[in-house]
N, C-alpha and C positions, 0 to 999 in steps of 0.2 A: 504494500500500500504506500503512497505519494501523499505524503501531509499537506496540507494548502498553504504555503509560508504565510507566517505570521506577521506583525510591524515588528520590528526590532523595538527593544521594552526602552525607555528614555534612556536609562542608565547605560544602554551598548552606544543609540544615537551619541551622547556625549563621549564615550567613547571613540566612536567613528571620525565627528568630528576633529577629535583632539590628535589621532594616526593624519587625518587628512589635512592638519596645519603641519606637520611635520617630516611629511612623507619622503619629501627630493632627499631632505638631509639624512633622515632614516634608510633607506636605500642606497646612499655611499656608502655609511658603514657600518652596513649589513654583507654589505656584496662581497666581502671577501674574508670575513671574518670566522666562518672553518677554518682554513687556512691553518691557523695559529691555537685549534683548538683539536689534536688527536685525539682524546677521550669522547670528547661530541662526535668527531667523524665513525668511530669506533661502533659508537650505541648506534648509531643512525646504520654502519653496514650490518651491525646484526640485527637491527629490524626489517633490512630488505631479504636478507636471506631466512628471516622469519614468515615471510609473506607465501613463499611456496606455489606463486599463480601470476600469470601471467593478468589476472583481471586487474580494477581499476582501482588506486593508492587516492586516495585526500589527503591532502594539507589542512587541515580544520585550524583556518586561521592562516591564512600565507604570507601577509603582508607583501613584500617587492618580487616575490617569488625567488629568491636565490634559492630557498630551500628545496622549494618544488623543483626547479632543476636539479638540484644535487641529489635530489630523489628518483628524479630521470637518469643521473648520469650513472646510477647505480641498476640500473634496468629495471626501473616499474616505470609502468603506465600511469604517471603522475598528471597529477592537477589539484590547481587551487581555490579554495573560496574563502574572502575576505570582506568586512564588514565597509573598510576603507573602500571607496568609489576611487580617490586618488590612487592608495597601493597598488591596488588591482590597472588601473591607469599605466603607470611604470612597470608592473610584473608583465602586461602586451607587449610595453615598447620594449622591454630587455629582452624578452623571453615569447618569440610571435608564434614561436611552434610550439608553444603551449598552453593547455587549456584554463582560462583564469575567470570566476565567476564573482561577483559581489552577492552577497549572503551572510546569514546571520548563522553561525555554528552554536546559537540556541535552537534554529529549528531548520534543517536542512532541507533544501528543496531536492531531496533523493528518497528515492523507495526503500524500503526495507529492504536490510541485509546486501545489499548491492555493492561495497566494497570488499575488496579485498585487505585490505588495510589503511591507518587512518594515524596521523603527526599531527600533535597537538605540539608545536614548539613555542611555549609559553606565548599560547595563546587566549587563553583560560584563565589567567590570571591577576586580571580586571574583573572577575565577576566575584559580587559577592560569598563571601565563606556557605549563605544559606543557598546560593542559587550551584554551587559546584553540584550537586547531585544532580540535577536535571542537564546537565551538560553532558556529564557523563553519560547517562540513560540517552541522550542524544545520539550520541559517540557509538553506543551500545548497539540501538535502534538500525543504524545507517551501514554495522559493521556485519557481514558473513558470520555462520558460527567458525568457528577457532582460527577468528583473520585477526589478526597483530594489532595491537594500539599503541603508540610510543609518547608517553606524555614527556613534556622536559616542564620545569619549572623555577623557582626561585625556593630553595627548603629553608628552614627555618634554625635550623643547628640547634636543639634541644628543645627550645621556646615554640611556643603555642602558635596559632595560626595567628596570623602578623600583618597590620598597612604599612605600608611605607610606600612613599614620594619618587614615585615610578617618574620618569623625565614626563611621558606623553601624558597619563592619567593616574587615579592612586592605584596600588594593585596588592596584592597579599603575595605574604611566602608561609608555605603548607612544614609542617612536618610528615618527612615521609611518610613515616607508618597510618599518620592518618589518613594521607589520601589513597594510599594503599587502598585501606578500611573501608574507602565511601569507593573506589571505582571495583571491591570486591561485591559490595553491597548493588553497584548496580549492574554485576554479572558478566567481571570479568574477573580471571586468573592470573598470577604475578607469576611473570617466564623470570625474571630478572629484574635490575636495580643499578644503579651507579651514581654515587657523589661525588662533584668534582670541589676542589676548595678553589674559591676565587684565584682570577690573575692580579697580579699588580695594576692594573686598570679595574678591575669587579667590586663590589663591595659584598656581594653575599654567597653563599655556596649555593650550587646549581645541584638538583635534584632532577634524575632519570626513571621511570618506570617503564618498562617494557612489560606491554600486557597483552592478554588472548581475551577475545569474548569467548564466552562460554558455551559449548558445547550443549544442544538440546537434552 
């Protein structure tokens, strides 16, 4: 079944807004910024070789698309949907041979189970701590039984779920095991995990879950 997309709730519209004042700049340096990160490029190959199909990979949340090509340059059938009209703007002009859609990854305009796998690279993490479940079940909704989900995010090093003064909008950092908790709870299984501690430019550690929906 094909949900009817919904408006995007204000709190994403401001959101969207805030990507689409910042987008050119956010997009230079984005574009290269793998590069100098081997543990990110590491979890991202073992997500592609978790995929096992040749069917169809989302970027839930793509922003300028680098990622989504780096996802292509790993042989899946990648494409993007992003809430920014600008990102998604620059993800065409960079990246023309690939598919790039504006959309809200609160309620996706795809049918059930229709992916083969889905990158959430902290993109989730402007939504409220009460609204993460329904993302997930989102996530869940859009994904094949036992097709890969890769969340990346901002974790929280011992302490509680967390705001802090994200450049573009506010945004949270999770403690692993809880989000672990809520994307068990909305039915998927934990393949794997990875912390990375900040670079000398970062301020906080970067959290990885590599996940499977779950099997009928």
């Amino acid at each position: 079944m094909t949900p009817s997309p919904s408006a995007p709730s204000a709190h994403s519209s401001r959101t969207a807004a805030a990507y689409d004042a910042v987008a050119v700049r956010y997009a230079e340096l984005a574009r290269d910024a793998l590069d100098a990160l081997p543990l990110d490029r590491a979890i991202l190959a073992a997500f592609a070789e978790h995929t096992g199909s040749a069917g169809p990979v989302a970027e839930l949340g793509c922003g300028p698309g680098h990622m989504t090509a780096h996802l292509r340059d790993l042989g899946l059938d990648a494409f993007g949907v992003d809430l920014s009209p600008a990102m998604i703007r620059i993800a065409r002009e960079s990246y023309p041979d690939l598919r790039f859609e504006v959309g809200s990854i609160e309620a996706l305009d795809l049918p059930d189970g229709t992916l083969d796998g889905g990158v959430s690279w902290y993109s989730a993490i402007h939504a409220a701590p009460g609204e993460v479940p329904a993302y997930l079940a989102e996530f869940r909704r859009v994904l094949a039984p036992g097709a890969p989900l890769l969340l990346a995010f901002f974790e929280s090093e011992g302490g509680p779920v967390a705001e802090f003064d994200h450049k573009a909008a506010p945004a949270y950092r999770w403690p692993i095991d809880t989000l672990a908790a809520l994307a068990a709870d909305a039915g998927f299984t934990e393949t794997g995990r990875m912390l990375r501690e900040p670079l000398a430019d970062e301020r906080f550690r970067r959290g990885h879950l590599l996940l499977r929906a779950a099997l009928p």
